[in-house]
C-alpha positions in Angstrom: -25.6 27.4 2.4 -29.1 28.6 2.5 -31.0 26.3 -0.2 -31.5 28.9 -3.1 -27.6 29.5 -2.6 -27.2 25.4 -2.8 -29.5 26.0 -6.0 -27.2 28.1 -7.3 -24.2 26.5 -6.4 -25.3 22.9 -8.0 -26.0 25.0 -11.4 -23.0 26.7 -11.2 -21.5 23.1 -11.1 -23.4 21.8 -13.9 -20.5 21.1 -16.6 -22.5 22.6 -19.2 -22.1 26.1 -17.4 -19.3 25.7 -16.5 -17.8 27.9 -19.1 -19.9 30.1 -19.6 -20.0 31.7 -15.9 -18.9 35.6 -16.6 -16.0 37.0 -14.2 -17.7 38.5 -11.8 -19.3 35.4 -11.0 -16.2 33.6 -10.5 -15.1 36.6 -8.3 -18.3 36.4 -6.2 -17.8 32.6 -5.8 -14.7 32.8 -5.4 -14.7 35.4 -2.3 -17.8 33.7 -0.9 -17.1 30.3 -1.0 -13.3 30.6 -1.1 -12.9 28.2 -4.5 -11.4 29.1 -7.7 -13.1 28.1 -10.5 -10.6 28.6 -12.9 -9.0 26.1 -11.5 -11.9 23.9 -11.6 -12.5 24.9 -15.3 -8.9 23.5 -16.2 -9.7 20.5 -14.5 -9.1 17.2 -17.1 
């Protein structure tokens, strides 16, 4: 990770944002860093 993408990536992970992180987002994320956040979202 370069650190503006670690920036990013901490935000991201925020749980306040969590939500609100628009699909192509979650695609971009989800190619790049190979995780799905949906999965993360539905986490208890």
């Amino acid at each position: 990770l370069k650190p503006n993408e670690a920036t990013t990536f901490k935000i991201l992970f925020e749980p306040k944002t969590i939500g609100k992180i628009d699909s192509t987002q979650k695609l971009y994320i989800n190619k790049i860093y190979d995780i799905d956040l949906d999965a993360l979202a539905s986490l208890p």
